[in-house]
N, C-alpha and C positions, 0 to 999 in steps of 0.2 A: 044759106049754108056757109057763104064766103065770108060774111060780115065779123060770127061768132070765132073763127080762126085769126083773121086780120084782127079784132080786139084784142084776142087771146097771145100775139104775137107783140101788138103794141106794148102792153101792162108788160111782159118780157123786157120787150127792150128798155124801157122806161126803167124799170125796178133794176135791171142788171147796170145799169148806166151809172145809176145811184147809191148800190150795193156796197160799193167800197169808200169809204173817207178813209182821207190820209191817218197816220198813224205820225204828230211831226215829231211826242216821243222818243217814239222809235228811230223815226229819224234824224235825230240830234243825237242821239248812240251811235248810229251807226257812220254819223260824221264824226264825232270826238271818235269814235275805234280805229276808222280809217283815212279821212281824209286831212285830218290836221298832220297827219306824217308827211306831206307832200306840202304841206302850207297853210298858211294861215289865213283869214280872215280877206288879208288884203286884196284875193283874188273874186271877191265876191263884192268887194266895194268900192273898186277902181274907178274911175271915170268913164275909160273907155272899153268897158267890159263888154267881151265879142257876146254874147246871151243878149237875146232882144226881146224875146216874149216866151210864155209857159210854158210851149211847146217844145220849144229850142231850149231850155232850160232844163227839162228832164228828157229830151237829149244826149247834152252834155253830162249831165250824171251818169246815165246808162255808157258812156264815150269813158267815161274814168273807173266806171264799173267794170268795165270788160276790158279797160289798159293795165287795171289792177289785180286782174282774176277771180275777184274774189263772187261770183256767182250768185251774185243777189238774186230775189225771185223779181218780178215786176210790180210787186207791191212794195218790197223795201225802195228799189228806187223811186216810185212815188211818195214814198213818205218821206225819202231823202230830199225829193226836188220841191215836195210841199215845202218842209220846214223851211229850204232855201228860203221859195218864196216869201216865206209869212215875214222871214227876220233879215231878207236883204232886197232882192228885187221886186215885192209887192206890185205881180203882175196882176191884171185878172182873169 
């Protein structure tokens, strides 16, 4: 009886895990609406840029998102910290 529940919970976690791709989009919108009024480019291709891996990366999105107010859901900042990645820090 335990096996058919722990399947049933696995295929869940599995499915919910992978439910969402990034939108990057969306999220090149939502960088060209809001984050180029703070800066350009340069802070995403600096040398010694404080971001070190993907995690920390949409982090700091979420860090600029809530210094800025502007209330993103947690999907927009995922699709904001994807794009990052895709067009400057290609974490994995």
């Amino acid at each position: 009886m335990k096996l058919p529940i722990f399947t049933a919970l696995l295929v869940f976690s599995v499915s919910s895990a992978t439910a969402f791709a990034a939108d990057t989009a969306q999220g090149k919108k939502l960088i060209d609406e809001n984050c180029y009024t703070c800066h350009g480019n340069d802070v995403y291709t600096r040398e010694n840029r404080m971001i070190q891996n993907r995690p920390g990366l949409a982090k700091q999105v979420q860090r600029c998102e809530l210094a800025q107010g502007l209330q993103w859901f947690d999907e927009d900042v995922e699709n904001v910290a994807e794009y990052l990645n895709q067009q400057f820090y290609h974490f994995k």
